[in-house]
C-alpha positions as CSV (number, residue, x, y, z in Angstrom):
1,X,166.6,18.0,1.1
2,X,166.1,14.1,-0.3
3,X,169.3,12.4,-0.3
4,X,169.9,8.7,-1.5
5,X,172.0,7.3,1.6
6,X,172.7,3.9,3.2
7,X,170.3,2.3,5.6
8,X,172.3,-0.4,7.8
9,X,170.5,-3.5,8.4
10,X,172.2,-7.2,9.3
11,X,173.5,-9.0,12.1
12,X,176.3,-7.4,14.1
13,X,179.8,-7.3,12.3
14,X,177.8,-8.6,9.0
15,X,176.3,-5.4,8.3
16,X,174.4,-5.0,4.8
17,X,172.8,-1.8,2.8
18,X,169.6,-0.6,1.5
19,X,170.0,2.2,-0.5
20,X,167.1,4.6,0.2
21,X,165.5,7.3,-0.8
22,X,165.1,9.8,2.4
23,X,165.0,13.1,3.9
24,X,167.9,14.3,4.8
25,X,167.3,14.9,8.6
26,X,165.8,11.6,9.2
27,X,167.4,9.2,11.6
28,X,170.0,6.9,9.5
29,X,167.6,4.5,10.1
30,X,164.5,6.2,9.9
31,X,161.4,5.5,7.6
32,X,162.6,5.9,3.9
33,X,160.5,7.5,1.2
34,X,161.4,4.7,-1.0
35,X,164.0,2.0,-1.0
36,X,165.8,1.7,-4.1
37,X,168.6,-0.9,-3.6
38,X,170.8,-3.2,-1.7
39,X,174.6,-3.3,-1.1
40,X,176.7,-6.1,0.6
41,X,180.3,-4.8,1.2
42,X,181.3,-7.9,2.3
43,X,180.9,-10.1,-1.4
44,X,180.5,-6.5,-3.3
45,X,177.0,-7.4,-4.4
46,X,174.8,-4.6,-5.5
47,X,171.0,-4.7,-6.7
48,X,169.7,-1.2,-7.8
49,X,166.6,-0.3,-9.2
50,X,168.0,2.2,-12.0
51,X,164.7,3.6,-12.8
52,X,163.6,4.2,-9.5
53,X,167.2,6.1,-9.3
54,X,167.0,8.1,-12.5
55,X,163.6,9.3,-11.6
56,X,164.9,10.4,-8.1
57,X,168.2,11.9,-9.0
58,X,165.8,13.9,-12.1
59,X,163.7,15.4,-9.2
60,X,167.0,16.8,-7.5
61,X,168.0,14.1,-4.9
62,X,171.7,14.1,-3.3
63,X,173.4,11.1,-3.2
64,X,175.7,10.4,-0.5
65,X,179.5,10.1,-1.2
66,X,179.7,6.3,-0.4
67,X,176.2,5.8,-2.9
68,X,177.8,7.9,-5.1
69,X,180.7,5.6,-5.3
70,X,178.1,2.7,-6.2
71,X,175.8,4.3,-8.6
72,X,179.2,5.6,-10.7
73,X,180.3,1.5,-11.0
74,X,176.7,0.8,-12.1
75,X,177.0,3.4,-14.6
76,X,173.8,5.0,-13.2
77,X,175.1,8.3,-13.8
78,X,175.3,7.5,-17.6
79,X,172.3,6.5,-18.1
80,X,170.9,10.0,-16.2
81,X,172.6,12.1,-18.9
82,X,171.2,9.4,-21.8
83,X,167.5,9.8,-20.3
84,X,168.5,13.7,-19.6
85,X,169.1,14.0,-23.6
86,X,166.0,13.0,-25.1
């Protein structure tokens, strides 16, 4: 199964996120098909590439509870049902 999940990348105790694209029994940080965003816990800063997310969550990819989390405040989900509907 494709899942979007959290790649960990940063110094130690400064962690940051990709949000990737990824099979789901690769290594956390394995090769991803695709990265599709970034996530800082520590300032809350997010950069997604909607498209890329639509497209992925369209073809039946399973997001992660803590991506979930994200791509609900980025209204991601939203704009799947708009794009869903035409």
């Amino acid at each position: 199964m494709i899942k979007l999940r959290l790649k960990r990348f940063g110094k130690k105790r400064e962690a940051s996120y990709r949000i990737v694209v990824i099979n789901s029994r690769s290594r956390r940080d394995g090769r991803p098909l695709e990265e599709v965003g970034f996530y800082n816990p520590r300032t809350d800063e997010t950069k997604l590439d909607v498209p890329g997310i639509v497209k992925r969550l369209q073809q039946g990819a399973q997001p992660t509870d803590t991506v979930r989390r994200i791509l609900e405040k980025a209204n991601v989900f939203e704009q799947l049902s708009a794009s869903a509907n035409q």
